[in-house]
N, C-alpha and C positions, 0 to 999 in steps of 0.2 A: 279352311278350318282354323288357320291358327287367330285370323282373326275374330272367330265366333269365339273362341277361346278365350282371348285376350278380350273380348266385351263382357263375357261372363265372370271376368275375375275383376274386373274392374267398376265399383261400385258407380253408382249414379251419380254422386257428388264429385265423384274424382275426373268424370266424363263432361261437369261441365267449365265454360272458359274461366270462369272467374275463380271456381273452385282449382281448378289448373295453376291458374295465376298465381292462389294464394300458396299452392303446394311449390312451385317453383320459388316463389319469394320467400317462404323456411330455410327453402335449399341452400339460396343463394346468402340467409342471413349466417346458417350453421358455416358455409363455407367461410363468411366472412368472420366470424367467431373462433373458426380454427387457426387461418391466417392469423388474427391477432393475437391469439394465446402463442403461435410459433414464434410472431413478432415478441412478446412481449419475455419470453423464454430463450431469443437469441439477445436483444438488449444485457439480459440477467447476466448469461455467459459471456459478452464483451466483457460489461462493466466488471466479472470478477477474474477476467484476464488480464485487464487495466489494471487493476487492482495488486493480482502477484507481480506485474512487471515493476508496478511504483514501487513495491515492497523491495524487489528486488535490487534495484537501483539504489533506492534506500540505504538497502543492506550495506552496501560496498559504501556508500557515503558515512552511513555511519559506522564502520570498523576503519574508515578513515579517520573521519573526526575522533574518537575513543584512541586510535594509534596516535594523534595530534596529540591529545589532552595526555597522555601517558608521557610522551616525550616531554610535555611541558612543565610535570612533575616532576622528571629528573634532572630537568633542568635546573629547577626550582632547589632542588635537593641541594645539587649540586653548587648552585653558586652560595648557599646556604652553609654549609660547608667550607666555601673556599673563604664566608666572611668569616666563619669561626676561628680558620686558620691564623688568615691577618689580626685580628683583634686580639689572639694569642701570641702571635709575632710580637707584635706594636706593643702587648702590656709585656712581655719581654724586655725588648729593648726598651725600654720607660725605664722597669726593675735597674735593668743592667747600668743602665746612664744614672738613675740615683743611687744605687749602691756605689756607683763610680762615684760620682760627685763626694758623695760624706766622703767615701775614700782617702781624699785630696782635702778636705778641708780641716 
C-alpha cells in the first residue's frame, strides 16, 4: 500500500526521468548556492578577524610610536632649555669680562 500511496501523491511530471533529473539538478544547484553563501560568510568572518588582530597589533605599535614621539618632545624641550641656559651663561660672562675690562682701563 505504501507504494500505491506514494504513486498517488506523486504527480506525473515528477515520475518521469528527465523530470527527476531536473528536480535533482535544483537540488543540487540550492545546495550548491548554500555552500557558497556559507563560503562567502566565513571569508566575511576571517577577513574581519584579520582585520581586529591588524588593528590590534597596530594599537600597541602605535602607543609605541606616540610614547617615542612624546619622549622626543622632551627631549626637544629640554635640550632647548639647556641652550637657553648657556646663551645666558656666556652673555654673562661676556657682561662680566667687559665690565672687567672698562674696569682696568
Amino acid at each position: 500500500t505504501s507504494f500505491v500511496q506514494r504513486n498517488q501523491t506523486t504527480s506525473l511530471q515528477e515520475a518521469e526521468p528527465y523530470d527527476r533529473y531536473l528536480g535533482l539538478q535544483r537540488q543540487a544547484l540550492r545546495g550548491l548556492e548554500r555552500q557558497d553563501r556559507a563560503a562567502t560568510a566565513r571569508r566575511c568572518l576571517e577577513a574581519q578577524t584579520l582585520q581586529r588582530k591588524i588593528a590590534w597589533i597596530n594599537q600597541s605599535e602605535d602607543k609605541k610610536r606616540e610614547r617615542e614621539q612624546q619622549e622626543m618632545m622632551e627631549r626637544l624641550k629640554v635640550e632647548r632649555v639647556d641652550r637657553q641656559k648657556m646663551w645666558l651663561r656666556d652673555m654673562a660672562v661676556r657682561a662680566f669680562a667687559v665690565r672687567t675690562g672698562i674696569g682696568f682701563q
